[in-house]
N, C-alpha and C positions, 0 to 999 in steps of 0.2 A: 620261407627263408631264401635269399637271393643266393646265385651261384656266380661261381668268380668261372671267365670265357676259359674254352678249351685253350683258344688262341696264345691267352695269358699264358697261361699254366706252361703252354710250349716254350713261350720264351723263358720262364723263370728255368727250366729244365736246360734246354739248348745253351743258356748263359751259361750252369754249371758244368754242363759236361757236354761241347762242343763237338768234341772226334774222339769220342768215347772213353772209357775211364782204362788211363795207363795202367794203373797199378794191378788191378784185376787181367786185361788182358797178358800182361808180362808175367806174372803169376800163372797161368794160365787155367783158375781156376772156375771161370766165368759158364760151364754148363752145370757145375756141380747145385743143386737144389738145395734150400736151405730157408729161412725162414726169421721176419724181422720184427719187434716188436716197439711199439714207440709208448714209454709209461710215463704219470705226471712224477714228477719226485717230490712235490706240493701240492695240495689241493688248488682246483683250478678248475676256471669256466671251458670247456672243450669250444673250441670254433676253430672252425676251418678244418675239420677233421675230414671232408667228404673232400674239399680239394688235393687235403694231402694224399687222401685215396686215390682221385684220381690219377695227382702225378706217379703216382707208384703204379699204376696202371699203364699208363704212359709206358712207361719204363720196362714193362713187360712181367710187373709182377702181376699176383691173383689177392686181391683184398681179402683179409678171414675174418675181421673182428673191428667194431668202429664202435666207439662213442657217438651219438650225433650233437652238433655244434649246440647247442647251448646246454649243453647236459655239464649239470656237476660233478665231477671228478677226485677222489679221494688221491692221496700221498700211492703211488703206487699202484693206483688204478690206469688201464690200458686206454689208449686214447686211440691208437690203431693197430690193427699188425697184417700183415701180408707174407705171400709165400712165393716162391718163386726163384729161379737162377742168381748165383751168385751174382751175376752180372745184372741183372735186372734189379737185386736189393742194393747194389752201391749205387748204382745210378740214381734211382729215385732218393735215397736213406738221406742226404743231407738238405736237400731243397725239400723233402717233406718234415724234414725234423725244423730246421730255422722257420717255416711257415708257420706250426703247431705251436711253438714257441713264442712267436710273434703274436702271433692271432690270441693266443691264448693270455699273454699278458694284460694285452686290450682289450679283451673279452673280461678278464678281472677284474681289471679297474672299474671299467664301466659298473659292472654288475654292484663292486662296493660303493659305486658312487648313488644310482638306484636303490639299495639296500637303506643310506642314510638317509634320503629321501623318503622313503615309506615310511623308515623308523619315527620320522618327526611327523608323521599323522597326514603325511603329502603325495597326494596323486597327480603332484606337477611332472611332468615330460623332464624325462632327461635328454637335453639334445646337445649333440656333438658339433662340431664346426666344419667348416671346408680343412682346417688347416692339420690335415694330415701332410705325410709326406710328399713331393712329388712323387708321381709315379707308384704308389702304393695305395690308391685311394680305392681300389675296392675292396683290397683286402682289410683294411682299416674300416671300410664300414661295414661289410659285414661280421667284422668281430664285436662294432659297439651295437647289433644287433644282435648278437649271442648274447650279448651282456644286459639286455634289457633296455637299451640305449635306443634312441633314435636318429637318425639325421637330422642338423639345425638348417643346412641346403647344402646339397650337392655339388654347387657351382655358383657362379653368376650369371647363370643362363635362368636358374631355377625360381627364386625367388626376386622380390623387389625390397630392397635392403637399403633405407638410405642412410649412408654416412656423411659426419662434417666432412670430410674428404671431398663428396659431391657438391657439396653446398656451398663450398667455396670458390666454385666454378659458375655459381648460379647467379652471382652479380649480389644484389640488394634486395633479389625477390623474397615478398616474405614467404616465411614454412607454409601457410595455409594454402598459399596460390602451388606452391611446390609440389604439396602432396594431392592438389585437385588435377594439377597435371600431369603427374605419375599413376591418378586412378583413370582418366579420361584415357590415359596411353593405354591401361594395361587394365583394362575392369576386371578383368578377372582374380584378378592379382591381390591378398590384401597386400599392403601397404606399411609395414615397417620400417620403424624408424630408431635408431643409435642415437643416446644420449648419454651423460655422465654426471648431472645434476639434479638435484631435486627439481630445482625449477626449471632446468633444462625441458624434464617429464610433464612438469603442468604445462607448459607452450604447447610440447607436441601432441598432448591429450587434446588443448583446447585446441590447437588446429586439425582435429579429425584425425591422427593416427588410429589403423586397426591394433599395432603393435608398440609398446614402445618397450625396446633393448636397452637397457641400464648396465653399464658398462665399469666396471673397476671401484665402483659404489660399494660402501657398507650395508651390510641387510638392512638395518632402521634404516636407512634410505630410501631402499625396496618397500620398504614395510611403512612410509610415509607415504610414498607414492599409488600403495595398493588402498591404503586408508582412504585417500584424496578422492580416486575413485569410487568409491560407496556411492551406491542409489544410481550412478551413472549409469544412463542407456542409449546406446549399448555400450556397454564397461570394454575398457579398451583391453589386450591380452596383455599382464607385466611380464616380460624376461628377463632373469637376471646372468648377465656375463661378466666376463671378465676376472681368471683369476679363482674359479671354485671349483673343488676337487672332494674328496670323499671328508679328508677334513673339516670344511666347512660349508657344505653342500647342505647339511640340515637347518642351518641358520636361514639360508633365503626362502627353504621352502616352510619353514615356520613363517617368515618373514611376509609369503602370499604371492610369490611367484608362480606362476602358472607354469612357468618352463626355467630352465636351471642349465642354462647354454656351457658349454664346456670343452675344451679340446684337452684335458690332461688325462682324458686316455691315452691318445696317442702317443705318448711320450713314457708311458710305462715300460717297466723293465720286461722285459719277454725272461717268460719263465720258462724254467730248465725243464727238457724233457730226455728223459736216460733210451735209449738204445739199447736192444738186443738181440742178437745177432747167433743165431745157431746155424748149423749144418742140418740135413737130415736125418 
């Protein structure tokens, strides 16, 4: 499982509490010991429960008890807790609680959208998009890695992805000359290609795509396009995007999609995680 930087963690921490937390020092009750617990109030995928450790370490507490990140979680089961100065459980308590939160929402969805997937007799990939939030993209993927989820790419560093968007930069050349210039640049690379029609997909099949992304399409679309394919070799890989979530995520992968492209994780509601907070 991948780990979010210390570096990160610093700034989510320094963002919250800058020149340290007023209300504790003015209270002045910042050496007394005491002890925090963070529980789900719903059942829920754990993720990111090791970063929110750490920032509570950061923070000067001592970790007691962890879930680890892709573990299922009952109503009231502990997801972390820690011990340590009253100063050191406020500091860390809120930027580990909205993380757990967060992560934990995304970690669910995912994990239901996976779940329908399997249920409909499909060992297609669930993969996620670039289009998390700025600036939240690791925490965002490694929660749709708690969830059973994968990355669809990282970036546009990472993969070779061509959209109409490109090709309309491209003059008159046809697709075939397009995508022989994109494997000549980049051999190592397969070769994906975005489409939104049925015969959109027969074009780019017949011009040599490794991938072809089917985009805001009906399943029997998908499921036309994966038919078309038969006896093809080598069979191109179908993705279906655009618009599919736990609701109808079993549709395309009955449908024959090899991968089930998705960002509505990231848009999930981050689930409530309760606080408690004793003395010694």
């Amino acid at each position: 499982m991948m780990t979010i930087s210390d570096d990160e963690l610093r700034c989510w921490l320094a963002e919250d509490v800058p020149y340290g937390d007023l209300t504790t020092r003015t209270l002045g009750i910042g050496d007394r010991e005491g002890s925090i617990r963070f529980e789900a109030r719903q059942p829920m995928v754990a993720a990111c429960t090791e970063e929110a450790g750490r920032i509570m370490s950061m923070a000067g507490a001592r970790v007691a008890a962890m879930a680890a990140s892709g573990t299922d979680v009952a109503a009231g089961g502990v997801l972390l807790a820690a011990e340590g100065t009253a100063a050191a459980l406020h500091t860390g308590w809120k930027v580990a609680q909205v993380l757990l939160e967060t992560a934990g929402g995304i970690a669910t969805s995912a994990r239901a959208i996976v779940a329908a997937v399997r249920g409909a007799g499909s060992q297609a990939a669930v993969s996620c998009t670039r289009k998390s939030l700025p600036g939240t993209r690791s925490l965002s993927v490694k929660a749709i890695l708690c969830g059973g989820a994968v990355p669809h790419r990282l970036g546009l560093s990472e993969t070779v992805l061509l959209f109409r968007q490109h090709r309309v930069f491209c003059a008159d050349e046809p697709l075939a000359a397009t995508i022989v210039r994109l494997r000549a640049g980049v051999p190592e690379h397969k070769t994906v290609v975005e489409v939104e029609t049925f015969e959109e997909a027969v074009a780019v099949i017949e011009a040599g795509a490794d991938v072809v992304q089917i985009d805001k399409a009906a399943a029997d679309v998908v499921a036309r396009v994966c038919r078309h394919c038969d006896g093809r070799l080598p069979r191109p890989v179908i993705a279906a995007a655009g618009g599919i979530n736990a609701a109808n995520a079993a549709d395309y992968a009955r449908a024959g999609a090899h991968s089930i492209v998705t960002s509505a994780p990231y848009t999930a509601k981050p689930l409530d995680v309760k606080v408690r907070m004793r003395p010694a």
